[in-house]
C-alpha positions in Angstrom: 21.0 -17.0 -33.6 20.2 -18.0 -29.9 16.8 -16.6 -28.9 16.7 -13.8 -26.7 15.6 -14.3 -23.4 14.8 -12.6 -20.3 16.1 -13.1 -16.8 15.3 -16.2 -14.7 12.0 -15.5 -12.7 10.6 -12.5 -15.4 8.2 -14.4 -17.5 6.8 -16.1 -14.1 5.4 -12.3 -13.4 1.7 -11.9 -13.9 1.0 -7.8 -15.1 -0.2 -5.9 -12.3 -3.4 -5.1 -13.2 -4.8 -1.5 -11.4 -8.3 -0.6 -10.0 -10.7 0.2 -12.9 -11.5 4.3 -13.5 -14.2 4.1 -16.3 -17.6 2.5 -17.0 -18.8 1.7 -20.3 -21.6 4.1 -20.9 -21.4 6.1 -17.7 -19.6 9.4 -17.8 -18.9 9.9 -14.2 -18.5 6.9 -12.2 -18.0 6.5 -8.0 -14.5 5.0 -7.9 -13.5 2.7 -5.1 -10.7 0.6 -6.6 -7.4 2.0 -5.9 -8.0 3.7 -2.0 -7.8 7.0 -3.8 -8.2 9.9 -0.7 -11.6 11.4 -1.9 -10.6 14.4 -0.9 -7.6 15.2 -3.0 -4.8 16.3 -2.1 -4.2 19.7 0.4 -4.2 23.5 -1.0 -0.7 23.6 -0.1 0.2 20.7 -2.2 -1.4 21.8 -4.5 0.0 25.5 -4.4 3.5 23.6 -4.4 2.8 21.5 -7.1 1.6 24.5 -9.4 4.5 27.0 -8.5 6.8 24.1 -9.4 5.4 24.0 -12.8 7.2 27.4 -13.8 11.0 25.2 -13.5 9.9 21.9 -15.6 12.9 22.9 -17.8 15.1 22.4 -14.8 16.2 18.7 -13.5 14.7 17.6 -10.1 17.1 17.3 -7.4 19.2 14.1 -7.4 19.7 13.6 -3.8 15.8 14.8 -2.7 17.0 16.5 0.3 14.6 19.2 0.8 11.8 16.3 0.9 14.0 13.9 3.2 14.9 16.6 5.9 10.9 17.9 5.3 9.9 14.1 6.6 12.4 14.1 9.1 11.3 16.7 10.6 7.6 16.1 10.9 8.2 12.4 11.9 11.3 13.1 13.9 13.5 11.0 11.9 17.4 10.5 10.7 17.0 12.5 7.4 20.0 10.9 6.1 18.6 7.1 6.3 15.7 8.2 4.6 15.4 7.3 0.5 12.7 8.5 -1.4 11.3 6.6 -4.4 8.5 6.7 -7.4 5.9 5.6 -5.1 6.8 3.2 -2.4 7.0 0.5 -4.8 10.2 1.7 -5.8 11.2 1.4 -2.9 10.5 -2.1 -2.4 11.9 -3.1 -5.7 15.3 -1.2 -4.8 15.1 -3.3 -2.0 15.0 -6.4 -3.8 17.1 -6.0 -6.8 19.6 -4.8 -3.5 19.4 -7.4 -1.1 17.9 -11.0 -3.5 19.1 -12.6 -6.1 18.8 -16.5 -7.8 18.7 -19.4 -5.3 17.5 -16.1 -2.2 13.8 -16.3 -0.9 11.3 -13.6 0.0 8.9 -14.0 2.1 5.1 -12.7 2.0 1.6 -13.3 3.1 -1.1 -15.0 1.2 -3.0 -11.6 0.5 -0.2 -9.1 1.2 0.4 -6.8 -2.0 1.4 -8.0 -5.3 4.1 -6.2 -5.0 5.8 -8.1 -3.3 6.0 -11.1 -5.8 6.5 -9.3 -8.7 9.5 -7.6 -7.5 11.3 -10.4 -6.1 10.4 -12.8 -9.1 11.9 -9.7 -11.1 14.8 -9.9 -9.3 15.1 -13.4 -10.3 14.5 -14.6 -6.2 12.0 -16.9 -5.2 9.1 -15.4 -3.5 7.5 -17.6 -0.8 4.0 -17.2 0.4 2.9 -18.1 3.6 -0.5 -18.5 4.9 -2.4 -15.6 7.2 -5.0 -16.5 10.2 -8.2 -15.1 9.4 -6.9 -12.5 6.9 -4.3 -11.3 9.9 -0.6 -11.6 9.6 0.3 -14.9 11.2 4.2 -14.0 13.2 4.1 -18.0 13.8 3.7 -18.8 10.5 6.4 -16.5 8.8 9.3 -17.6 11.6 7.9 -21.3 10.4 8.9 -20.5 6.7 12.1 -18.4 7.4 15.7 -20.1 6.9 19.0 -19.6 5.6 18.0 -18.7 2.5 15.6 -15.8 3.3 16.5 -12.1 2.6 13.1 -10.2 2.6 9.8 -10.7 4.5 7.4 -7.9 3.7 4.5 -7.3 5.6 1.8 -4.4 4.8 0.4 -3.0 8.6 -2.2 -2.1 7.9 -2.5 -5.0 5.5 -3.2 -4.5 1.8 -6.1 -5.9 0.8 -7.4 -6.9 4.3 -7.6 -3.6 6.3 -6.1 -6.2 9.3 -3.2 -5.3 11.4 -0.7 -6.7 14.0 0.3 -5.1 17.4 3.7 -4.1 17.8 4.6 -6.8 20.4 4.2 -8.8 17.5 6.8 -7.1 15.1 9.0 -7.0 17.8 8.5 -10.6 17.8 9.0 -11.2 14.5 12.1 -8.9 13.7 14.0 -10.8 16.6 13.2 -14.4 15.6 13.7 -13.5 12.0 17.3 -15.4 10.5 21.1 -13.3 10.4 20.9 -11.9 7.0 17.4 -11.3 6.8 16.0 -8.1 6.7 11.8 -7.0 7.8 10.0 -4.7 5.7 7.4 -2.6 7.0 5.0 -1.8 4.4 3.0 1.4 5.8 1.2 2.6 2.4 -2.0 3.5 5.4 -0.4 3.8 8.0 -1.5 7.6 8.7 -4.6 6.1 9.0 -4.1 4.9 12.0 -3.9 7.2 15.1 -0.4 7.8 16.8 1.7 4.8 14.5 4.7 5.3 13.4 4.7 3.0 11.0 7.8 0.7 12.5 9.9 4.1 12.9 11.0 3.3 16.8 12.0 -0.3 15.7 14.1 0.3 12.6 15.9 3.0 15.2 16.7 0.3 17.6 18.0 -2.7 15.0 19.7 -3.1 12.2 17.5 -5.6 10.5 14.6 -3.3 9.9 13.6 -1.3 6.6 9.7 1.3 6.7 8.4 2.3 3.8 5.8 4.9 3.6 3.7 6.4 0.3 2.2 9.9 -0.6 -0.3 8.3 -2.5 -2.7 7.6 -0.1 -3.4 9.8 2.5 -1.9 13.1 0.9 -3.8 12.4 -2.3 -0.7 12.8 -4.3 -1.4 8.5 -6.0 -0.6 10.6 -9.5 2.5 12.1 -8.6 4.4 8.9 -7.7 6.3 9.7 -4.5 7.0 7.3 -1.8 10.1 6.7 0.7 11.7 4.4 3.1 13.9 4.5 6.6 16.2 2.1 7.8 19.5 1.4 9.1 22.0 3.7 7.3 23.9 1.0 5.5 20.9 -0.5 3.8 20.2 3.0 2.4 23.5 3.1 1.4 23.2 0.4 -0.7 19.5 1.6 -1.6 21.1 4.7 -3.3 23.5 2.9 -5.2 20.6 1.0 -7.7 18.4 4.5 -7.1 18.6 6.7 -10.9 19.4 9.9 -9.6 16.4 12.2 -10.9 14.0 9.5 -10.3 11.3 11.5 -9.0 10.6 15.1 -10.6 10.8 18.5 -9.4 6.7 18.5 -8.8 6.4 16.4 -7.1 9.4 16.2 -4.5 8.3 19.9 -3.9 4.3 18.7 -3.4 5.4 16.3 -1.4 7.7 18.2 1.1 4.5 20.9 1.2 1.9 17.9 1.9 4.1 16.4 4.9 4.0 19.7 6.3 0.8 19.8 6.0 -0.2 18.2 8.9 -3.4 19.2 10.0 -4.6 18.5 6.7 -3.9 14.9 6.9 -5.7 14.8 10.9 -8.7 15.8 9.0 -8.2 13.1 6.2 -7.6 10.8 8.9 -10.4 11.9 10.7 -13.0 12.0 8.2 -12.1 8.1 6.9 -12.7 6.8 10.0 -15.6 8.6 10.3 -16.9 7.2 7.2 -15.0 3.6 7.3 -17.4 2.9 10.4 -20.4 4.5 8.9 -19.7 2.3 5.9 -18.8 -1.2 7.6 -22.1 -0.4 9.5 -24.2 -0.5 7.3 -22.8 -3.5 5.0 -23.0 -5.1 8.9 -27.0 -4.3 9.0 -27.7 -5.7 5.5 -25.5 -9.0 5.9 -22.5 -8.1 4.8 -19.3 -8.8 7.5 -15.8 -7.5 7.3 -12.9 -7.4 9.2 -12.0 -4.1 11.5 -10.0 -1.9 9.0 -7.5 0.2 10.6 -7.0 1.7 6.4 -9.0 3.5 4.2 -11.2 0.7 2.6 -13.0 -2.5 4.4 -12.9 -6.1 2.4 -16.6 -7.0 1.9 -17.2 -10.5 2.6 -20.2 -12.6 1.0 -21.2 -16.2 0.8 -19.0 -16.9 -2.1 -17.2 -16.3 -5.0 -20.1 -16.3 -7.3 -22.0 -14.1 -4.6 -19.1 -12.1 -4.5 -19.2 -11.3 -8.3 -22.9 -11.0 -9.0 -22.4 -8.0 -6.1 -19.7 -6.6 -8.2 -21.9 -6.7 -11.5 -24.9 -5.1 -9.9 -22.6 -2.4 -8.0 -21.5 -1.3 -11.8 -24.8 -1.4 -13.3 -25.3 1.3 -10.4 -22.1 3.4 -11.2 -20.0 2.1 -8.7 -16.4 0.6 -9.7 -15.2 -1.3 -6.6 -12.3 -4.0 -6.5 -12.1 -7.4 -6.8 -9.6 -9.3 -5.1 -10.2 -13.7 -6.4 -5.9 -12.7 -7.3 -5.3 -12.0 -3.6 -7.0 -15.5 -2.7 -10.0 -13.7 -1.5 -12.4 -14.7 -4.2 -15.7 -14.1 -2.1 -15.0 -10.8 -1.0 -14.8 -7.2 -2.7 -12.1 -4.3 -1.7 -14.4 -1.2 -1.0 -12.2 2.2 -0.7 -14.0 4.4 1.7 -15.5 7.7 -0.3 -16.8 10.6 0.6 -20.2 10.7 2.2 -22.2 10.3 -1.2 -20.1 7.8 -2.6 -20.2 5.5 1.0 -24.0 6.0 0.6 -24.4 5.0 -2.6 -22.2 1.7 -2.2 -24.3 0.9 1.1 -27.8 1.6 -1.2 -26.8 -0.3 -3.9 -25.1 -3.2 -2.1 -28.6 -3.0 0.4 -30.8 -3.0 -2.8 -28.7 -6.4 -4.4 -29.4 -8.5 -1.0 -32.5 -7.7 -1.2 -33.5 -8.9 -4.6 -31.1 -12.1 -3.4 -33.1 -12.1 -0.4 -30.1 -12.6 1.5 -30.7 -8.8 3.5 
């Protein structure tokens, strides 16, 4: 019998590997791997979540409406070109089992989110990888990359691991010099940390060649829940829906979700509070040698000497308690992803990470 094999592009996939939650030997560790909200979610989420709890013998809604016109209406959006998704990640892998296929090319950037590759090469497309300047999206070099055979460029703004962004004039730049038959993603996972964005919202309005996608996981605490969504032109959704399993995100948490969007002034304060902390944070790393880039998300990228630097610092922040990220398979070996905790957790990172270049006699 012929062996069994899997699609083109599958066995090229490297498993996604998640931010560590446990320490040997240490029952309550200070997380900072995944840019978990420290906070939680909001009481009204979570009143939503609980009441919902009462109907689990009851299928979820297929077409999410409640949730869609919910986000609508807080971001002042077309409810009906909005899809929502297990996480955003759905999302982007609707969008490239959709839209790329064998002999198609996706584009990302050197550390944009894994994401990205793994759902392309699952979709049996080639995904293409082009540098960044200074851990920034480079517009330049993505146009430089683009051709005929392009269907997807993904960027994350606010970038995933880098904290870096681009201004809209440059988005604008890119969607308009991008090829026919090429769509833009706009990855906004953080972007509610950022003051006044909407995440690309005005520009998928005004063409028909741009696709946001937005999470719950992040800012409104909800990471277990999986619930994310996307907007963009009303065909593309179209299409979206058709590869979309109908009950693909349950009954909690579509109703914690439509209660946490409306739940603005909880995420003000989230908001808030992280950039409080994020500068406290990058502050003092700053003070003790440690440089990173302005983060307009809720973590900052640590930068060291090197890789070997890079990983001593990691060791020593465990022996301490603290889990933090490292990021050598986003090409950023000397560096360390640091989500921004509350204010014990940003103290103790700062301490620890102090007390290591100290003893390096690098502080």
């Amino acid at each position: 019998m012929a062996r069994i094999k899997p699609q083109p592009g599958v066995m090229d996939i490297e498993l996604y590997v998640g931010g560590e939650a446990s320490l040997p030997g240490v029952a309550e560790p200070v997380k900072l791997s995944s840019n978990e909200n420290p906070f939680g979610p909001g009481e009204a989420a979570l009143a939503a979540y609980r009441e919902a709890g009462a109907s689990l013998h009851r299928y979820p809604s297929s077409d999410h409406r409640a949730l869609r016109e919910a986000i609508a209406e807080v971001h002042g959006l077309d409810a009906g070109r909005i899809i929502c998704g297990a996480g955003s990640d759905e999302v982007i892998s609707f969008l490239c089992q959709a839209y790329a296929g064998p002999g198609d090319e996706v584009i990302h950037t050197e550390h944009g989110f894994a994401m990205y590759r793994i759902s392309a090469l699952a979709a049996g497309a080639t995904p293409v990888e082009v540098p960044e300047r200074e851990r920034t999206t480079d517009v330049d070099a993505i146009l430089a990359a683009a051709n005929e055979r392009t269907r997807l460029v993904f960027i994350a703004n606010p970038n995933n691991p880098t904290g870096t962004m681009i201004g809209g004039n440059e988005i604008v730049r890119l969607a308009d010099g991008l090829p026919e038959g090429a769509l833009l993603v706009l990855d906004g996972a953080y972007v509610e940390y950022v003051e006044g964005h909407d995440g690309g919202a005005a520009l998928v309005d005004a063409r028909d060649n741009v696709v946001m996608t937005r999470t719950f996981s992040k800012i409104y605490g909800l990471g277990a829940l999986r619930v994310g969504w996307g907007y963009g032109p009303q065909e593309v959704i179209d299409v979206l829906n058709r590869v979309r399993g109908p009950f693909n995100v349950s009954g909690p948490a579509l109703a914690a979700a439509e209660a946490a969007v409306r739940d603005q002034a909880y995420v003000a304060h989230c908001r808030a509070e992280n950039a409080r902390l994020r500068a406290r944070l990058a502050r003092a790393l700053a003070e003790i040698g440690i440089p990173s880039d302005p983060s307009a998300a809720n973590f900052v990228l640590a930068r060291f000497r090197d890789a070997a630097t890079a990983e001593a610092a990691d060791a020593y922040l465990r022996t301490r308690g603290v889990i933090v990220r490292r990021v050598a398979g986003y090409g950023l070996p000397a560096a360390l992803r640091i989500t921004i905790g509350d204010e014990d957790a940003c103290d103790r990172v700062a301490g620890a990470l102090g007390d290591f270049m100290a003893r390096r006699g690098e502080g």
